[in-house]
VOGU-3710 file (C-alpha; in Angstrom, 3 decimals, decimal comma):
1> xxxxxxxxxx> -36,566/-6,418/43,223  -34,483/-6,246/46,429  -34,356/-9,921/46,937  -33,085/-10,244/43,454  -30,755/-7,131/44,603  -29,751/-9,160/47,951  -29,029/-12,425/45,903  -27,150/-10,880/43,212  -24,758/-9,483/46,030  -24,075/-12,470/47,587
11> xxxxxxxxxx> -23,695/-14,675/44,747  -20,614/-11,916/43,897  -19,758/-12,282/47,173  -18,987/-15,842/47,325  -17,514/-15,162/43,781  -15,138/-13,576/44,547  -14,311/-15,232/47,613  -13,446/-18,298/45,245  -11,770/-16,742/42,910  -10,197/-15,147/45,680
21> xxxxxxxxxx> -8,373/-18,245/47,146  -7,742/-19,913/44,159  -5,786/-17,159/42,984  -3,378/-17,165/46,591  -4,166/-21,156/46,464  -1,069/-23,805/45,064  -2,660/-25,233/41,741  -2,378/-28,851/43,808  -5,007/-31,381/44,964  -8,608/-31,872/44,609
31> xxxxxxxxxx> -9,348/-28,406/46,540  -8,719/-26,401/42,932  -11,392/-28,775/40,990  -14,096/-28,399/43,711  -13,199/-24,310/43,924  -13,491/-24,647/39,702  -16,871/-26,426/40,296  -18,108/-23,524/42,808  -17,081/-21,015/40,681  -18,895/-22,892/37,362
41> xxxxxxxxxx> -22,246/-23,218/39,803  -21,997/-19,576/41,209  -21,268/-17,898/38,058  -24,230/-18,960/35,673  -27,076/-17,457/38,370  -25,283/-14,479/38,928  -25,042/-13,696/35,455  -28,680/-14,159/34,456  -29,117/-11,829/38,049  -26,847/-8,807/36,645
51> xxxxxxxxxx> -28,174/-8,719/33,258  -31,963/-8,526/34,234  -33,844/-5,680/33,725  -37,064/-4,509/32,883  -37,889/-2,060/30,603  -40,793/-1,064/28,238  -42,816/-3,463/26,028  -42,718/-1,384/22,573  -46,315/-2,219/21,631  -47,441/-0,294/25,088
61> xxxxxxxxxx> -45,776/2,674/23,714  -47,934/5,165/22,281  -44,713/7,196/20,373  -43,900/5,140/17,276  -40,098/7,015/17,453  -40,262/6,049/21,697  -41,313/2,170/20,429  -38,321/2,035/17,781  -36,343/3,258/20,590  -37,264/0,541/22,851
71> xxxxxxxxxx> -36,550/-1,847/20,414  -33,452/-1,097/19,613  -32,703/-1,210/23,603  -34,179/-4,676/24,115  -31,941/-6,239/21,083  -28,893/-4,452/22,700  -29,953/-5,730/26,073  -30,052/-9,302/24,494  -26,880/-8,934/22,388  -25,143/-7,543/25,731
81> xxxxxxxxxx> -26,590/-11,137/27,702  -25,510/-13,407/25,132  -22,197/-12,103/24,533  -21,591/-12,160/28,592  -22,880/-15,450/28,307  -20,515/-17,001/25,708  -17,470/-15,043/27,552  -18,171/-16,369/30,588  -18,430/-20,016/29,235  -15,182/-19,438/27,639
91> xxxxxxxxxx> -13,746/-18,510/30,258  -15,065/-21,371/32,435  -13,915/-24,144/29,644  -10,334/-22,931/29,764  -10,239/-22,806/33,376  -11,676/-26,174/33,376  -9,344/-27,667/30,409  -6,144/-26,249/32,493  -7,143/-28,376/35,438  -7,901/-31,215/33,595
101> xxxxxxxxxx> -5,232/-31,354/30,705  -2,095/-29,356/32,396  1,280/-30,547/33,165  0,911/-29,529/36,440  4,998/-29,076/37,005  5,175/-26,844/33,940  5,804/-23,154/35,549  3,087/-21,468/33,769  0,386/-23,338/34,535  -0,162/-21,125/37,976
111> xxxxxxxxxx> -0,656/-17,839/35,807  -2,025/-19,735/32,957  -4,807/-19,987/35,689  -4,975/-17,318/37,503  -5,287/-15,490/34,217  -8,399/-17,054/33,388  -9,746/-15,654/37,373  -8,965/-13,009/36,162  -10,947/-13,134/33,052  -14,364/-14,014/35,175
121> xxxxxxxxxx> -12,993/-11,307/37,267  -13,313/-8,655/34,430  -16,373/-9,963/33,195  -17,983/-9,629/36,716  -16,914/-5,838/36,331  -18,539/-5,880/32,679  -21,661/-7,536/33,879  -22,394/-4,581/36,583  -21,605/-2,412/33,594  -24,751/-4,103/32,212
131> xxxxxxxxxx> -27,173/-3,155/34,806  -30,507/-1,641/34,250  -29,678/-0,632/30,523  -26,652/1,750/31,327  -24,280/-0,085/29,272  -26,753/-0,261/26,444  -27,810/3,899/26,330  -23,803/4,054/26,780  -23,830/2,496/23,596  -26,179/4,392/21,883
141> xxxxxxxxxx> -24,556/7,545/23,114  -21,212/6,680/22,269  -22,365/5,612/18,613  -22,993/9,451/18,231  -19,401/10,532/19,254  -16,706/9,783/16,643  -13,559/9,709/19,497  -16,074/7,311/21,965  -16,881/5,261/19,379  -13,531/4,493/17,835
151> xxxxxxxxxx> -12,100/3,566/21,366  -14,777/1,252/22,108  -14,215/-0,049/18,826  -10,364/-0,904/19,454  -11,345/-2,028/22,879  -14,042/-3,837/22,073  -11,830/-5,962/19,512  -9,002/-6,217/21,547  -11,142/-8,004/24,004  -13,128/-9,900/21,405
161> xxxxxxxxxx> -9,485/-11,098/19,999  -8,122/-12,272/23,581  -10,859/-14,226/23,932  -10,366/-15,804/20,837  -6,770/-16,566/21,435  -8,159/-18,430/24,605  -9,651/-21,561/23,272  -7,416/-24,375/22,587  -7,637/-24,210/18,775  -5,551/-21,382/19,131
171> xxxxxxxxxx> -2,465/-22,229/21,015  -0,350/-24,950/20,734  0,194/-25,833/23,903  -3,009/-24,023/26,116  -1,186/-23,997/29,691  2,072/-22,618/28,506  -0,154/-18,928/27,565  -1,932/-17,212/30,215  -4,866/-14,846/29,115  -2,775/-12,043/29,966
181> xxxxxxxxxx> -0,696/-12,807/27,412  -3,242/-13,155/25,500  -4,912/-10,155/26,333  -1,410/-8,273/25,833  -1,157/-10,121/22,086  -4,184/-9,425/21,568  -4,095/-5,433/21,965  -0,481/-5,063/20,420  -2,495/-6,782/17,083  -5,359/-4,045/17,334
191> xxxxxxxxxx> -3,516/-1,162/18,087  -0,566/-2,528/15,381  2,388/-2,288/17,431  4,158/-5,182/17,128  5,193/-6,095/20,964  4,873/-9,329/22,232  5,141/-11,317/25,508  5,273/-14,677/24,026  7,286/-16,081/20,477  3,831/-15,874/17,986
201> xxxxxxxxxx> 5,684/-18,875/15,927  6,304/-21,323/19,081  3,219/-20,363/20,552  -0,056/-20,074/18,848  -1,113/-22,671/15,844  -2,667/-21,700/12,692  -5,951/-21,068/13,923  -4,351/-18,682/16,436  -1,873/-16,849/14,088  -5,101/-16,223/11,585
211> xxxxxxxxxx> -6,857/-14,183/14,630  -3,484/-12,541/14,894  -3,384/-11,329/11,301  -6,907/-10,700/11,306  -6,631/-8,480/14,516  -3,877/-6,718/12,327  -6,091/-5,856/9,758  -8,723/-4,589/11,830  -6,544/-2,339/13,695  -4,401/-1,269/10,590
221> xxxxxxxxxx> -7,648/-0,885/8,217  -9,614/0,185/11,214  -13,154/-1,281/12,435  -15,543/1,332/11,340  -13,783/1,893/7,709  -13,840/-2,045/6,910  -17,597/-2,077/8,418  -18,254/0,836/6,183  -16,602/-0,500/3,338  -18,569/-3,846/3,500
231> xxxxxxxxxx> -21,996/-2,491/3,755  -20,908/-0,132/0,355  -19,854/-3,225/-1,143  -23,132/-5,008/-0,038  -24,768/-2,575/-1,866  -26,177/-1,055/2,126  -26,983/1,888/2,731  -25,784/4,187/5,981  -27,793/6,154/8,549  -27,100/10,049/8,002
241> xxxxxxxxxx> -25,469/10,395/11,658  -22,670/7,451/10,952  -21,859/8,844/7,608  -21,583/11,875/9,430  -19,448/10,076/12,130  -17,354/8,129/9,810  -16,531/11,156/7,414  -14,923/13,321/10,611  -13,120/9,875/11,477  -11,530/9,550/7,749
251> xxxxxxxxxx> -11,000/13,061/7,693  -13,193/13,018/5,000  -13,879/17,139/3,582  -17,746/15,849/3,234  -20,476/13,359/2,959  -20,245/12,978/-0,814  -16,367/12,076/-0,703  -17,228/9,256/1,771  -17,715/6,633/-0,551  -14,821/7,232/-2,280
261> xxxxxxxxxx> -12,679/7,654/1,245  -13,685/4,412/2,122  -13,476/2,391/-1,033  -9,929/4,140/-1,945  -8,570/3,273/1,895  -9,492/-0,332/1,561  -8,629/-1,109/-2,269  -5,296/0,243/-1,514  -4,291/-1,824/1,375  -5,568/-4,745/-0,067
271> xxxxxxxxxx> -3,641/-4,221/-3,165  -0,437/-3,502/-1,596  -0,920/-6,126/0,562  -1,277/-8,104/-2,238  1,675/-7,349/-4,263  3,621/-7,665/-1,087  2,814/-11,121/-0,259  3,158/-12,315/-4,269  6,522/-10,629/-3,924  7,601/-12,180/-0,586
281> xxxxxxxxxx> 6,370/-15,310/-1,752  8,321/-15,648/-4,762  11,826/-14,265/-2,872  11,588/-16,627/-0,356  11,078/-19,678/-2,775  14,579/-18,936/-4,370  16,473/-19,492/-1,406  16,555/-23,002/-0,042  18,073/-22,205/3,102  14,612/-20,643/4,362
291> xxxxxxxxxx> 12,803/-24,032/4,725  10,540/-25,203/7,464  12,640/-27,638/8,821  13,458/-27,673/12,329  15,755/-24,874/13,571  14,921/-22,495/10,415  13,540/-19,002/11,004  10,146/-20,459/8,766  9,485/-23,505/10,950  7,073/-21,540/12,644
301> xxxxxxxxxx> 5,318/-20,193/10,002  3,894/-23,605/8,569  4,148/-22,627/4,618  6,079/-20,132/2,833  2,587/-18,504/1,135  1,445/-18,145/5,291  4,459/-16,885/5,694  4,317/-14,359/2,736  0,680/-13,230/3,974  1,563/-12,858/7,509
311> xxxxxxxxxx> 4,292/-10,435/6,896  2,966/-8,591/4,028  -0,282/-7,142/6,052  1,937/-7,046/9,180  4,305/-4,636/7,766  1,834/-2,292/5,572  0,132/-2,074/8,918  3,021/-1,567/10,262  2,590/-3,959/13,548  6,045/-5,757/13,359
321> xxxxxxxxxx> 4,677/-8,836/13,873  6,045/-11,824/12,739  5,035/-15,881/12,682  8,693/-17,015/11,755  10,498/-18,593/14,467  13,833/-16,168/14,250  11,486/-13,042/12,830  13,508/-10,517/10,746  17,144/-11,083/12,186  17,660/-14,218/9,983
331> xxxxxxxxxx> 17,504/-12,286/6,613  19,512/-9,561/7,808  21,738/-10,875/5,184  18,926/-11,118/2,562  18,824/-7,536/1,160  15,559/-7,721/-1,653  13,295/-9,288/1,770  14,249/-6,244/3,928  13,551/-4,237/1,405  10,123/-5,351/0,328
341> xxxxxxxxxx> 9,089/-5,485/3,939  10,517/-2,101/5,003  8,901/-0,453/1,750  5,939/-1,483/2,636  6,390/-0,061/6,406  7,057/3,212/4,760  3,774/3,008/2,142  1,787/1,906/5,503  3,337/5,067/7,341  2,887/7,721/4,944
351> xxxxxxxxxx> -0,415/7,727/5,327  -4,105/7,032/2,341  -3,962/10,589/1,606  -0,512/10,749/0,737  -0,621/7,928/-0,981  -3,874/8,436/-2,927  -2,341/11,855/-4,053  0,808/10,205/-5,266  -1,305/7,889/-7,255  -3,333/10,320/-9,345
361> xxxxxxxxxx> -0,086/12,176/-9,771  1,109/9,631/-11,087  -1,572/8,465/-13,473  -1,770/12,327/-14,636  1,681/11,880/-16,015  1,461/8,417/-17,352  -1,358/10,161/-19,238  0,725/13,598/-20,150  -1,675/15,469/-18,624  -0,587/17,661/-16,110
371> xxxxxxxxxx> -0,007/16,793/-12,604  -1,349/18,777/-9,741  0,568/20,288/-7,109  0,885/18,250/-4,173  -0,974/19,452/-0,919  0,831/21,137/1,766  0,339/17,996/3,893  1,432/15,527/1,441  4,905/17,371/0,841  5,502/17,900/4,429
381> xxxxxxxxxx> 4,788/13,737/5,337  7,176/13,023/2,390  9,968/15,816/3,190  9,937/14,838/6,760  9,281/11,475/6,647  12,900/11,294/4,090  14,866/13,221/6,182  14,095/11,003/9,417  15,169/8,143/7,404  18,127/9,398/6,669
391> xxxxxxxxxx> 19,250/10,526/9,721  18,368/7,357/11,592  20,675/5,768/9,052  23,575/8,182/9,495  22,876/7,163/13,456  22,896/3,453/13,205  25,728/3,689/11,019  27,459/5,376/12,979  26,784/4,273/16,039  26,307/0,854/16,020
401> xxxxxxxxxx> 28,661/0,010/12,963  30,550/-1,827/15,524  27,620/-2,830/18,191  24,612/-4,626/17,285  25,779/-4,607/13,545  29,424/-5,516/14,351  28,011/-9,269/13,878  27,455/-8,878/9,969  29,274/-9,048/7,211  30,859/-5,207/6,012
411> xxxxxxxxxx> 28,179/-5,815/2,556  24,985/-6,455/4,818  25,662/-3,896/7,551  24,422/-1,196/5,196  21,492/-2,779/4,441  20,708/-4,288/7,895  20,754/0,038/9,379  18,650/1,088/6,203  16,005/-1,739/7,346  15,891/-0,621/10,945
421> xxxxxxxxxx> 15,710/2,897/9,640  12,866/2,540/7,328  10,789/0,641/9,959  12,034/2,040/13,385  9,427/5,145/13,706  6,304/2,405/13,710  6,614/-1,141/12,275  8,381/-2,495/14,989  10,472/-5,457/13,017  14,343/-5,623/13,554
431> xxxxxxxxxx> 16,987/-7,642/12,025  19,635/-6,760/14,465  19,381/-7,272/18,189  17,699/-4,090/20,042  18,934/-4,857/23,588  22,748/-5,088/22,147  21,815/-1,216/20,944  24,570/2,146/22,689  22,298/3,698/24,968  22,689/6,781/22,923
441> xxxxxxxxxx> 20,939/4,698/20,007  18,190/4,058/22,447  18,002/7,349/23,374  17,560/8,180/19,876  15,359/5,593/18,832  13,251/6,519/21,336  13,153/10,279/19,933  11,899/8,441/16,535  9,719/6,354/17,617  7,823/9,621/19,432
451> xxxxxxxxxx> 7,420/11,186/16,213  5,862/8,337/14,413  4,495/8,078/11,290  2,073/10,500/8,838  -1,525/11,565/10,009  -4,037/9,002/8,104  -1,796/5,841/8,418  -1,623/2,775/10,034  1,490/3,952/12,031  1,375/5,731/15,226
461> xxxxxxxxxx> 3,262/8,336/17,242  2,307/11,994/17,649  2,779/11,990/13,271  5,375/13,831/11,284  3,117/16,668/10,739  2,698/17,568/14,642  6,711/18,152/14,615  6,758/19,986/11,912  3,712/22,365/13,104  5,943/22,769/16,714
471> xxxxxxxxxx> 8,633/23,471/14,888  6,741/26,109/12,843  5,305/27,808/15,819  8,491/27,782/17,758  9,859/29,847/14,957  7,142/31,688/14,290  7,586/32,944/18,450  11,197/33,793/18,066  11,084/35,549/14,711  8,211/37,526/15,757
481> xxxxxxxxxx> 6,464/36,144/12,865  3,175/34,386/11,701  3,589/30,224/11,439  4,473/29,062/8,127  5,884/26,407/6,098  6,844/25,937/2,642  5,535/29,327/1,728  2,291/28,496/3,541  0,908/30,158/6,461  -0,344/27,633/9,477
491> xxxxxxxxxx> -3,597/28,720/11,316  -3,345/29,261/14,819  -5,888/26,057/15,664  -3,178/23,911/14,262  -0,400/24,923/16,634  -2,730/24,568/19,602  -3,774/21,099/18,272  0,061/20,379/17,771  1,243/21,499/21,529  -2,077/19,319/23,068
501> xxxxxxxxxx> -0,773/16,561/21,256  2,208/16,662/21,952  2,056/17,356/25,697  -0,755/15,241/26,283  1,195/12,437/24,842  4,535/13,440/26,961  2,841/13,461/30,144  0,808/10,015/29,331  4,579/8,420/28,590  5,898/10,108/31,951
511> xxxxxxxxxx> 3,374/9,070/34,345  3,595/5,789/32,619  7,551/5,393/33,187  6,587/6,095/36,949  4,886/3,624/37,266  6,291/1,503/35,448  9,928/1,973/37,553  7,448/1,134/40,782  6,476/-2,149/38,985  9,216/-3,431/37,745
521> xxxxxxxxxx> 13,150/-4,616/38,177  14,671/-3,536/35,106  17,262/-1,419/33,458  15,529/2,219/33,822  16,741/3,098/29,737  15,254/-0,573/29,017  11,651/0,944/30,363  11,867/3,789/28,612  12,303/2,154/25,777  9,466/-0,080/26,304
531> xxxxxxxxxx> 7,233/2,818/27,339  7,400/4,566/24,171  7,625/2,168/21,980  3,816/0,827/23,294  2,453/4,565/22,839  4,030/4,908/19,596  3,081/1,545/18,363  6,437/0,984/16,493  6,862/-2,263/19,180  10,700/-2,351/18,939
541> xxxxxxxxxx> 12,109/-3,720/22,754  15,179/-4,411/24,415  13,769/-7,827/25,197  12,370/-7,406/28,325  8,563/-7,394/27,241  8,420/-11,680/28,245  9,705/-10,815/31,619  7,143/-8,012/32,786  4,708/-8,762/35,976  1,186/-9,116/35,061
551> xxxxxxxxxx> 0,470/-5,567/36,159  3,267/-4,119/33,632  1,812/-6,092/31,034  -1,387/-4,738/32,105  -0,181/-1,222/32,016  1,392/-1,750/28,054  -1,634/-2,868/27,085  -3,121/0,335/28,357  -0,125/2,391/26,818  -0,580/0,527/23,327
561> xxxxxxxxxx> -4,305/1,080/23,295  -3,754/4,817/24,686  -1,275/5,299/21,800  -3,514/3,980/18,997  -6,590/6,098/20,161  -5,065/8,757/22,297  -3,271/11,455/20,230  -6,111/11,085/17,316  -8,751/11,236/19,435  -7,123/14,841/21,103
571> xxxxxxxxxx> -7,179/15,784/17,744  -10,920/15,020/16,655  -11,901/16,705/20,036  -9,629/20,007/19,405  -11,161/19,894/15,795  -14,424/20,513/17,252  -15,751/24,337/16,759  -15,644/25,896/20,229  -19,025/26,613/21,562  -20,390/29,885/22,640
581> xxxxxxxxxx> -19,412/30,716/26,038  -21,873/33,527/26,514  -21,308/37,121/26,228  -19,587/37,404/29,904  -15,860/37,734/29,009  -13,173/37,348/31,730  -10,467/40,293/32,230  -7,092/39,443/30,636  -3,479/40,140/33,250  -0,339/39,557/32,033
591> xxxx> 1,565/36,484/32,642  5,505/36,116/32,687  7,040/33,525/30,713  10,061/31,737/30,903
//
């Protein structure tokens, strides 16, 4: 074992000594192929090193539950070395296919490979992860915890989906893409915000823009509800402790509703994604303008039906993403587009409970039966959710009636501001040029894009509902009163769940703006911007998300990833009954405020 141990060391040793000066080292000459070549040689023995491990043979367990145990931590042992096996190999063949089909004057090609370092890099990192089993009782540990589990989830696809966006099938031209980009494409698609460091249409090919979508879906439907859903369809049935899991995740009230929690979440995005893309399709075949010719804002796309699809589950998810060469500002004078897309940002942000209430509302009255009340939840979403959309119109109206719209015709500027309105909290599209924005419509948008969207949709933010509860308790403080709203009293657990939200979230976006203004040499209001929109996931920018260093991009991804799991997981761990603390209680003093 510590010969093993001794060679393992200084094969990563002499790893990372070559990846080391290939990363400081001109991408010139035969030096780079022979460093390649060490690197390919080293890298195969040290991974078989790292991943072995002995543990015990199941059949020389006496316990049949310690032999299932065992089991089940030899086949995640084995998934774990296969899977570090196929990433490293990717990783490898891209290196190698930069070297070897590159135009070496292009000015990408140095990132393009030092991106792929440091890919081996991070799976070096993974691979000590691996060690001895830890990774694989990690696993099994996190499977157990609802908030562990759904970031490793996210994570875990985000990385799958960079990879993926890697191989040559996916881009159109390989050594004009580093795998930071891809990375950072990769885990705005996931965590459906919309931000981008490279033009989707010029960039990747259909094979690439599928992953895209696909990664859209995942994050927008969620990994564990689609798995869930499939093995219900499949006719599968669940373990007792991921039921249990899943139902806290969909906020479901209790095992027997989980069926129908899962089955309602994905037959409605699937059927509004539907409808959307039949609708989007059929609008943009009346207008000949919008071909793919050359210059047009659908040259990118390939086909107007791609086209359709791409945009209708990129705006119910509310991502912003978009596979047209021009995105949304080219039918900023196309009113019935804007507003299919944007309505179907706002169906995406209100949230499946909203939404499923408003549909058996609705049947109850296309029956004449009698419609139930709507939930205290559902008629704050909708309440506040309308009034924010109405006063981000009255802003952009206002303010940028001679700015960014001052371009458009007097008939479309109306429309253009109720677009941006309807998708500026999360979706992330624009038809009018951010950076050309007032700062005070920044500042504002900014203020927006914090709230977000409803609890239980595939927008982001810190939700409607945590305002509102702020709000509530702010009054409730002043007035000497208990919380309430709408003639409904708030428990005390949801204010405190509100404030840790909320300031959990504001001090993740401030230490991230410090950072950020250490990083990088831009506009301060520009970083801002691009700080919260990442945590909110609404992926609006200024236009300065290309020209980030590989460490800011680094640090968005983080942001985007901390945005789509951090407030909601806060919340599932604040949800949690507090545990008994004993019977030693500590002596209460005063404390002066304010």
């Amino acid at each position: 074992m510590p010969t093993h141990r001794g060679a393992h060391w200084t094969l990563m040793l002499l790893l990372v000594a070559a990846l080391g000066v290939d990363w400081f080292l001109p991408l010139h000459g035969v030096l780079s192929f022979g460093l390649a070549g060490a690197t390919s040689l080293l890298a195969l023995p040290w991974l078989l090193l790292t991943l072995r491990f002995k543990s015990a043979e199941p059949d020389e367990l006496s316990d049949p539950r310690q032999r299932v145990v065992a089991r089940e931590r030899r086949l995640r042992g084995l998934a774990l070395r296969v899977a570090l096996a196929l990433l490293v190999g990717i990783f490898l063949a891209c290196k190698w296919w930069v070297l070897l089909e590159a135009d070496r004057n292009h000015p990408s090609l140095a990132e393009a490979s030092r991106s792929y370092d440091l890919g081996l890099g991070l799976m070096m990192g993974l691979g000590l992860l691996a060690r001895d089993l830890r990774a694989s009782r990690f696993l099994a540990t996190a499977s157990l915890h609802p908030a562990r589990l759904m970031a490793l989830s996210f994570g875990g696809a985000a990385l799958a989906g960079s990879l993926l966006l890697s191989l040559p099938v996916s881009s159109r031209n390989m050594t004009h893409v580093s795998f930071v980009d891809n990375l950072f494409t990769a885990f705005s698609a996931v965590c459906v915000t919309g931000l981008s460091s490279v033009n989707i249409a010029q960039t990747y090919s259909l094979p690439g823009q599928i992953i895209v979508v696909s990664l859209v879906q995942l994050g927008g439907l969620g990994i564990m509800v689609l798995s869930a859903a499939l093995a219900i369809v499949s006719g599968q049935r669940m373990r007792l402790r991921s039921s249990a899991v899943l139902t806290e995740v969909v906020d479901g009230t209790s095992l027997s509703t989980l069926r129908r929690s899962v089955l309602t979440i994905c037959g409605l995005t699937f059927l509004i994604e539907m409808i959307g893309a039949v609708l989007l399709y059929l609008e943009w075949q009346e207008h000949p303008p919008l071909t793919l010719s050359a210059g047009h804002p659908m040259a990118g796309a390939g086909s107007v039906a791609w086209a359709a699809i791409f945009h209708s589950v990129s705006a119910f998810c509310n991502a912003g993403m978009s596979n047209l060469e021009g995105g949304m500002v080219p039918f900023s004078g196309h009113p019935l587009t804007l507003s299919i897309v944007g309505g179907m940002a706002v169906l995406g942000g209100l949230g499946f409970p909203v939404l499923d209430e408003l549909i058996r509302t609705g049947f109850a009255k296309l029956r004449r039966r009698r419609a139930p009340a709507l939930s205290l939840h559902s008629r704050i979403v909708l309440r506040t959710s309308g009034g924010l959309l109405l006063l981000m119109l009255f802003a952009y109206v206002t303010l940028e009636w001679g700015a960014s719209l001052g371009g458009l015709p007097y008939e479309d500027r109306l429309v253009t501001a109720g677009f941006q309105s309807m998708v500026v909290r999360s979706a992330g599209f624009n038809a009018v040029d951010v950076g050309a924005m007032a700062p005070a419509t920044l500042l504002i948008t900014c203020a927006a894009m914090f709230i977000g969207a409803g609890p239980g949709s595939t927008g982001g933010g810190v939700k409607v509902t945590t305002l509102v509860a702020l709000f509530a308790g702010l009054r409730a403080e002043l007035s000497a009163r208990k919380p309430h709203v709408l003639d409904r009293g708030l428990p005390d657990t949801v204010i405190r769940k509100a404030m840790g939200v909320a300031v959990l979230s504001m001090t993740i976006v401030l230490c991230a703006f410090f950072l950020l203004l250490l990083l990088e040499d831009h506009p301060p209001l520009a970083l801002a911007f691009e700080i919260v929109s990442a945590f909110s996931t609404s992926g609006l920018s200024t236009g300065i998300t290309g020209a980030l260093s590989v460490p800011g991009k680094l640090l968005i991804s983080f942001l985007m990833f901390a945005g789509r799991i951090g407030p909601l997981t806060l919340a599932l761990a604040l949800s949690k009954k507090a545990e008994a603390r004993g019977g030693v209680e500590l002596p209460q003093e005063r404390l002066l405020i304010g």
